[in-house]
C-alpha positions as CSV (number, residue, x, y, z in Angstrom):
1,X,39.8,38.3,95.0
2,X,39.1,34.4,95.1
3,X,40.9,32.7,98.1
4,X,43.7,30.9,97.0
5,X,43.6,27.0,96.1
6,X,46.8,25.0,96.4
7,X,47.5,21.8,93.8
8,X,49.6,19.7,96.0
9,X,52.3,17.5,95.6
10,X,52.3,18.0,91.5
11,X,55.0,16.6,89.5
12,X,54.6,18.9,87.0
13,X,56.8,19.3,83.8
14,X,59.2,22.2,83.0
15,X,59.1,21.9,79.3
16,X,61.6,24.1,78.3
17,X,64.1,22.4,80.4
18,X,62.6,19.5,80.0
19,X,62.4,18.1,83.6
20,X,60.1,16.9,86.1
21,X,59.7,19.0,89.2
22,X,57.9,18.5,92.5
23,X,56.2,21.2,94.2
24,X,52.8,22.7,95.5
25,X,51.1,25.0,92.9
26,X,49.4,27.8,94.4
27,X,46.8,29.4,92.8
28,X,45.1,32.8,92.8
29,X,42.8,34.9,90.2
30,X,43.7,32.3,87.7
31,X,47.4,32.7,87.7
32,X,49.7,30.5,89.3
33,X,50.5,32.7,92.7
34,X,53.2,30.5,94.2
35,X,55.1,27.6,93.4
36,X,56.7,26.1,96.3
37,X,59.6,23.1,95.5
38,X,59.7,20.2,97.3
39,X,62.8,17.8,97.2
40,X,61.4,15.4,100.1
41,X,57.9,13.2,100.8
42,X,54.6,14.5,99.9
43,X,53.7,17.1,102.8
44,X,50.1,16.9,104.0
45,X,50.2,19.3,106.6
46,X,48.1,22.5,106.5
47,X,45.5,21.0,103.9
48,X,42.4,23.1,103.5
49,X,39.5,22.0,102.1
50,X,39.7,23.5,99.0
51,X,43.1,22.4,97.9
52,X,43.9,19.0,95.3
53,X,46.0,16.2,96.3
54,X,48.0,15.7,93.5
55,X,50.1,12.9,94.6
56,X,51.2,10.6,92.2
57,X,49.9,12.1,88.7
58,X,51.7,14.0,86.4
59,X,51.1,17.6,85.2
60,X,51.7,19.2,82.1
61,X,51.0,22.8,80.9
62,X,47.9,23.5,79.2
63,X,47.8,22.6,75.6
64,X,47.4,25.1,72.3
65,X,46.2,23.7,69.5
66,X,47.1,26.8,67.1
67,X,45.0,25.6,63.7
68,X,41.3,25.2,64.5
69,X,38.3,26.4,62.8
70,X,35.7,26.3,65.9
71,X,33.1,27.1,62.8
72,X,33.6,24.4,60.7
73,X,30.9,21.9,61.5
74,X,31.0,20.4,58.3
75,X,33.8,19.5,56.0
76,X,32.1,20.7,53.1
77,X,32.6,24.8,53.6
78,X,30.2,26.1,51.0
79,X,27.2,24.8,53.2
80,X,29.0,27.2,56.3
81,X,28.0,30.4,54.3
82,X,23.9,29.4,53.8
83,X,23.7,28.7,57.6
84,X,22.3,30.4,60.5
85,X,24.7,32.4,62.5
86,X,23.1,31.5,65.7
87,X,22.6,28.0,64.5
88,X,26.5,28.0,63.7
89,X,27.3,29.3,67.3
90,X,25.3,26.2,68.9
91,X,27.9,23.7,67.1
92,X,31.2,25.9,67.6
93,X,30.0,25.8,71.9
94,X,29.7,22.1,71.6
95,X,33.1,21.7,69.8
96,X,35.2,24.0,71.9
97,X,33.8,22.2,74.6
98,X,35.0,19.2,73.3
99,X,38.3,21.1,73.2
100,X,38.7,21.8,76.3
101,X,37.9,18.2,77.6
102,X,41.0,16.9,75.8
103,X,43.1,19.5,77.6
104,X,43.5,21.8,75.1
105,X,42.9,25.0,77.1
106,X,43.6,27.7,74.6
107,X,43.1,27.4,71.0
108,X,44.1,30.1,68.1
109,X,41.6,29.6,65.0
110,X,43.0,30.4,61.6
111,X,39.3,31.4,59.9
112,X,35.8,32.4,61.0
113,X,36.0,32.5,64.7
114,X,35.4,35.9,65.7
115,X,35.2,38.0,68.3
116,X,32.0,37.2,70.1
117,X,32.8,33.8,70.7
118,X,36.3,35.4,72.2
119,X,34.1,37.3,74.6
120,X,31.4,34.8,75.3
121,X,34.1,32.4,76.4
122,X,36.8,35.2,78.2
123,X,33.4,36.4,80.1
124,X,32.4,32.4,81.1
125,X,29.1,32.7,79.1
126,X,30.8,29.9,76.9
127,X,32.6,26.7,77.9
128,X,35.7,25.9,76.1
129,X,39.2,27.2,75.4
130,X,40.7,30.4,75.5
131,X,40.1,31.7,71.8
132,X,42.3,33.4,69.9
133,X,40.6,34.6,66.7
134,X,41.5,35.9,62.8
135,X,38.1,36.9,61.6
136,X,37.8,35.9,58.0
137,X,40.6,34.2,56.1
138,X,41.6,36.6,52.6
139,X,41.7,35.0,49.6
140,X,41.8,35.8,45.8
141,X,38.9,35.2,43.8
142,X,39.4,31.5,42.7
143,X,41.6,30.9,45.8
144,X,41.5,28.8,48.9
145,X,38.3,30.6,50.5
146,X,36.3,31.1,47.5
147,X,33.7,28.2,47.7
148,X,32.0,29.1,44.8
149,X,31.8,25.5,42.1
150,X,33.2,26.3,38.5
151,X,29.8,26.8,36.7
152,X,28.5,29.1,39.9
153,X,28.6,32.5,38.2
154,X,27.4,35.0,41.0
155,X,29.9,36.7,43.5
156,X,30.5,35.7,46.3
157,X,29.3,37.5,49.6
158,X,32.3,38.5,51.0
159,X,31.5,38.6,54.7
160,X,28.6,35.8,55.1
161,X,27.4,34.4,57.8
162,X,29.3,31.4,59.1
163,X,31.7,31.3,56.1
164,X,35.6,30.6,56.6
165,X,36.6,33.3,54.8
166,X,36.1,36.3,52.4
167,X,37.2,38.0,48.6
168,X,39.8,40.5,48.5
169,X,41.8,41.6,44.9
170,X,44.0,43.5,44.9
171,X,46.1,45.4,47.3
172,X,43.8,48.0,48.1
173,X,40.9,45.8,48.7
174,X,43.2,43.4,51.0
175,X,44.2,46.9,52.9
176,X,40.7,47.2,53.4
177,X,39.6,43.7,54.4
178,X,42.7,43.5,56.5
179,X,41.7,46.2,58.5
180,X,38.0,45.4,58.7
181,X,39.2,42.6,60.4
182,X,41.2,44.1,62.5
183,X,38.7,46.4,63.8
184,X,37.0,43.2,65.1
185,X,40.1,42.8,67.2
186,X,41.6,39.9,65.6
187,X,44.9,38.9,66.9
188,X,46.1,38.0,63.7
189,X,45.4,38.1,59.7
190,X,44.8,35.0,57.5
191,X,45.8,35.0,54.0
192,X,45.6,32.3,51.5
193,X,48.8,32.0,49.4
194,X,48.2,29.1,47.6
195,X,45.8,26.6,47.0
196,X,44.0,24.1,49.2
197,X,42.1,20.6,49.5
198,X,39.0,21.8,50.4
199,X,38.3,24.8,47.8
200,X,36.6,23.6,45.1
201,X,38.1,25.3,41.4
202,X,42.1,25.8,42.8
203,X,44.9,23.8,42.4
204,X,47.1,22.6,45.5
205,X,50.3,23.4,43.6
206,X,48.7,27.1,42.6
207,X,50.2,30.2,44.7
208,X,47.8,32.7,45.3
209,X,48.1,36.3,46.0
210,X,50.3,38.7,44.7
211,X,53.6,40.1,46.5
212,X,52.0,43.2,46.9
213,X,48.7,42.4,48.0
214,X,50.4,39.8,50.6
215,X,52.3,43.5,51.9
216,X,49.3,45.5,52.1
217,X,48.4,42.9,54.6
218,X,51.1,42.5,56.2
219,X,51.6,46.3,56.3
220,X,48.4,46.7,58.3
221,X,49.0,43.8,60.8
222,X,51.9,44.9,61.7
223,X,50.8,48.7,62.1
224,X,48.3,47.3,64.6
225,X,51.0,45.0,66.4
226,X,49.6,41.7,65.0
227,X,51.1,39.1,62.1
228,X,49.8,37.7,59.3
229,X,49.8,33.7,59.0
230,X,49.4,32.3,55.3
231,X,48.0,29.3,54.3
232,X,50.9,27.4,52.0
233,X,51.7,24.1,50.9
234,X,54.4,24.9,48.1
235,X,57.7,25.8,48.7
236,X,56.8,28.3,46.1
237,X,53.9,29.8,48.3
238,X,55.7,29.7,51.1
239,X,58.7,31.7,50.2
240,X,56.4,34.4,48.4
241,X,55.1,34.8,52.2
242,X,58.3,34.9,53.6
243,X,59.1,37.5,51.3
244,X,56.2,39.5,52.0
245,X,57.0,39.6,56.0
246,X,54.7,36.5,56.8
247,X,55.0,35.6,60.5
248,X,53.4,32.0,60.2
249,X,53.3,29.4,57.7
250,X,50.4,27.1,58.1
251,X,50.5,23.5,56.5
252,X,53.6,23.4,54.7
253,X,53.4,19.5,53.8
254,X,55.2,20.0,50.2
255,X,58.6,22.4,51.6
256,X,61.5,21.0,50.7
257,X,64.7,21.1,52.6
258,X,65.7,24.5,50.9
259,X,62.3,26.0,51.8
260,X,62.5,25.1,55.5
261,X,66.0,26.8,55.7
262,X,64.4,30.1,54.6
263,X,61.8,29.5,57.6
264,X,64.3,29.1,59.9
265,X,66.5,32.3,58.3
266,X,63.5,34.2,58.8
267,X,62.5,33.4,62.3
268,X,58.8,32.1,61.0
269,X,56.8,29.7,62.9
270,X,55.4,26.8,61.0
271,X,51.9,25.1,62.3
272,X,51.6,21.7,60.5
273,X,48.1,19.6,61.1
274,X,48.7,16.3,59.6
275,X,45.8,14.5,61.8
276,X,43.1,16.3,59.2
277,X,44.8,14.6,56.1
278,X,44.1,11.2,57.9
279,X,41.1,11.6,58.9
280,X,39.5,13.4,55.3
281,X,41.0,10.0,53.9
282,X,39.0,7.8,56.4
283,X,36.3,9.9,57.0
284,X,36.1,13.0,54.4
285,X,33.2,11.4,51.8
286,X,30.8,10.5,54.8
287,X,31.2,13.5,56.5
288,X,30.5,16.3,53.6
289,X,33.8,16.9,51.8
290,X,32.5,16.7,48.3
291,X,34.4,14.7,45.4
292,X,37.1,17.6,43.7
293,X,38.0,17.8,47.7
294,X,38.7,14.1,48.0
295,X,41.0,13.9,45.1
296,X,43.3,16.5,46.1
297,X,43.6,14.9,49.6
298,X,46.6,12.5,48.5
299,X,48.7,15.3,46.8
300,X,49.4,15.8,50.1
301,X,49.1,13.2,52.5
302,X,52.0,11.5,52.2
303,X,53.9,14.4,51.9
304,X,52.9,16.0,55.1
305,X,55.0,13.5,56.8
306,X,58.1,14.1,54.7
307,X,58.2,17.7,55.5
308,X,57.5,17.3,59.3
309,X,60.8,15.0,59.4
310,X,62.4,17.9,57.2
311,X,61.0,20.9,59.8
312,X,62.3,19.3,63.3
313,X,65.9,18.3,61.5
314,X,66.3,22.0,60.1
315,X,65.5,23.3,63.5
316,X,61.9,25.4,62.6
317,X,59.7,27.0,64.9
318,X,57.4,24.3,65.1
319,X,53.8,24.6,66.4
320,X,50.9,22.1,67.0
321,X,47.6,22.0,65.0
322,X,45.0,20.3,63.5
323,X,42.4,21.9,61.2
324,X,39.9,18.8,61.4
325,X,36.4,19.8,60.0
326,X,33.0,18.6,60.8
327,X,32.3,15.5,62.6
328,X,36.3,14.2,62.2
329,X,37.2,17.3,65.1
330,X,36.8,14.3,67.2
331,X,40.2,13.0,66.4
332,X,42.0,16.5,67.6
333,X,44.6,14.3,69.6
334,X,45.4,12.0,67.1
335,X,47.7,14.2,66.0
336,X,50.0,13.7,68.7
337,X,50.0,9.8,67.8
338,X,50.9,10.6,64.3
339,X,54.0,13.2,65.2
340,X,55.4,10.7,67.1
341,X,56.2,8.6,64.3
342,X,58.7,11.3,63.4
343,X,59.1,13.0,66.5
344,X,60.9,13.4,70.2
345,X,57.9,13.6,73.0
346,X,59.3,16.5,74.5
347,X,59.5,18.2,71.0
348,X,55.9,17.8,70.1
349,X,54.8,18.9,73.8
350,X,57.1,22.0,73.0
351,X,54.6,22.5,69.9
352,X,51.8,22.8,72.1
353,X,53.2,24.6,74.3
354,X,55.8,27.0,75.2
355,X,56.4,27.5,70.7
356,X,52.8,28.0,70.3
357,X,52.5,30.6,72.9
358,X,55.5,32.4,71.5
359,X,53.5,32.5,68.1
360,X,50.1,33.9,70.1
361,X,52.8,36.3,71.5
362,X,52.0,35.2,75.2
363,X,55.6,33.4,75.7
364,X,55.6,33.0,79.7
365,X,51.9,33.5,80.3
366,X,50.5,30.7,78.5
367,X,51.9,27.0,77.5
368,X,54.0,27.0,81.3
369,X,53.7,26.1,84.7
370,X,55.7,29.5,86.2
371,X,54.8,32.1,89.0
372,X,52.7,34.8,87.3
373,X,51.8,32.6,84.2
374,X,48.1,31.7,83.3
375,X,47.0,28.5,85.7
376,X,46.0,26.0,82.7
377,X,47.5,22.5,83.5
378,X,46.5,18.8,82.4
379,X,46.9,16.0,85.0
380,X,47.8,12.7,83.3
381,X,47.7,9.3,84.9
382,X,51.7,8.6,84.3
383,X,54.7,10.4,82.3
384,X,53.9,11.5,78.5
385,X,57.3,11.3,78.1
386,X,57.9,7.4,78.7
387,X,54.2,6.9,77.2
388,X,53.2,9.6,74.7
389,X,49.9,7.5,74.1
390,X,48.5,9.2,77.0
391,X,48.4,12.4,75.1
392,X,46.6,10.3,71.9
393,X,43.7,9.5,74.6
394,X,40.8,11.7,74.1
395,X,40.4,12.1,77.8
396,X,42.6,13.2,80.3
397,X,42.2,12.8,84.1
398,X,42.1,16.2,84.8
399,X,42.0,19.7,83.1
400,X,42.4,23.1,84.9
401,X,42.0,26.5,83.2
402,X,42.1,29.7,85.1
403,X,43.0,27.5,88.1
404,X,39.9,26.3,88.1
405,X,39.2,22.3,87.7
406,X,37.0,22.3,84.2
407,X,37.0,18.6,83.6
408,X,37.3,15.7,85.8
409,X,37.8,15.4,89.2
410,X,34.7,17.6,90.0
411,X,34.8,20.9,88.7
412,X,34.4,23.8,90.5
């Protein structure tokens, strides 16, 4: 057992309540031990040499980015599956890396990350956040993760290498992958129910699996106590998911307002990632995403926004992501500027925090600064909540994770 360091004199952030709150945050085996309240001055006394002065910054809980793809260093996917597993690893330790400097201290990713890169970083063998993983996304043949160009005849392997995701028809084929997957210990199942912007042969407006194939994997999930998230834009997509007992709608940008009542109804979380629309408009042809890609990139741009403003005014589960690719991962924070347009700061910290650990089922261990909770915590130069462009800067002053300092400030 590690002696205990003390954060002193934080005014950290109860987000839930949405107050500040002064106090000294005691820390022991990674987990915030004690929490002691102050209501007067900044107490000094009994300082060891080991504690952090905290005095005049502000804290906020960890952040969870819950729609990454720690894999994907290139936008155009195909290449991923001709790569070098150990070649691949090298860039997804650099990116999570990157992660973690922007204070985003746990991170769930929605297809390819897999379990040793889960253990490499849980065993400190790999810098960068906490990782929760899906394994390979499931897709139709001709659907979101089949990569394959229209006059490319041969199938496709369905576990390579590096690649996103895998080929599964028909329900007992998706039983099977589901459960391959879940062997792996995945802490969730990725489906693609409709199409996407950077597939090559499918149609944004297309949905994709059948009801009962979406069941089988749902089935299987939740016989091993996990959820299956879906990949959906339509409101047609999305409410064959919600039919089929999906837990977690990711993208959503063309739901309507009928649509995101049904999400609600059903209690679903919804992780929208506007940031990678952006930045595959500024930044998508130099950085690989090839020309079929690029034109299906304004079918939904605009409309991301729309359905954002429709999501926090019906109430929905709202959670933060970003699904950049490549070289554009870069702008990860970003997405907090562009939320903001449409958003309450406390809501938006809320989607990084306290609702995305509800979705990782880890509500009170992760996304909160509580007794007992993980120690992760982000120390800002001023109040995100009168000036949310400190959460757009790429850099804050300090991040811990496991109580331990792992940027800025001189890590220990």
């Amino acid at each position: 057992m590690n002696a205990p360091v003390v954060y002193k004199n934080a005014r950290y952030l109860d987000v839930e309540e949405g107050i500040w709150r002064t106090g000294d945050l005691e820390v022991a085996d990674g987990r915030f031990s004690r929490i002691t309240q102050s209501t007067g001055p900044a107490d000094d006394s009994g300082h060891r040499p080991h504690d952090v002065d905290l005095s005049g910054r502000h804290v906020i809980p960890g952040l969870i980015d819950c729609h990454v793809h720690v894999y994907a260093m290139t936008a155009n996917l195909a290449e991923l599956e001709t790569e070098a597993p150990s070649y691949a690893t090298m860039h997804a330790a650099r990116l999570m890396g990157d992660m973690l400097e922007r204070g985003f201290t746990t991170v769930r990713d929605t297809g390819g990350g897999d379990h040793g890169l889960a253990a490499a970083q849980s065993e400190g063998l790999l810098r960068g956040p906490r990782l929760f993983f899906g394994g390979k996304s499931l897709s139709q043949t001709g659907g979101h993760a089949d990569n394959r160009r229209p006059g490319q005849q041969q199938s496709q392997e369905p576990m390579c290498c590096a690649g996103l995701g895998m080929i599964a028809d028909g329900p007992d084929a998706v039983r099977r992958a589901a459960r391959d997957q879940l062997r792996t210990g995945s802490h969730h199942l990725k489906i693609m129910a409709g199409g996407g912007v950077a597939s090559p042969t499918d149609r944004v407006d297309s949905i994709q699996y059948s009801l009962a194939e979406m069941r089988a994997a749902v089935e299987e999930a939740h016989d091993a106590n996990r959820y299956v998230a879906a990949h959906a834009y339509t409101p047609g997509a999305i409410s064959r998911a919600l039919d089929a007992g999906v837990r977690s709608i990711e993208h959503a940008n063309l739901m309507d307002r009928d649509t995101a009542r049904k999400l609600r109804d059903a209690g679903a979380f919804v992780t929208m990632n506007l940031v990678t629309y952006w930045a595959l408009k500024e930044f998508g042809a130099s950085m690989g995403l090839p020309d079929a890609s690029q034109r299906k990139v304004d079918d939904v741009l605009a409309a991301g926004e729309n359905a954002l403003r429709i999501a926090d005014e019906e109430g929905l589960q709202l959670c933060f992501g970003t699904d950049l690719l490549g070289g554009m991962q870069i702008h990860q924070s970003k997405e907090f500027e562009i939320r903001a347009r449409h958003q309450e700061p406390l809501s938006i910290l809320r989607a990084a925090t306290t609702t995305a650990a509800k979705l990782l089922q880890r509500d009170g261990e992760l996304g909160v600064i509580r007794e007992d909770a993980s120690a992760d915590f982000v120390v800002l130069d001023g109040d995100p909540l009168q000036d949310f462009g400190l959460l757009s800067d790429p850099a804050p002053e300090m991040v811990v994770q496991g109580g331990r300092i792992v940027s800025g400030g001189g890590e220990n």
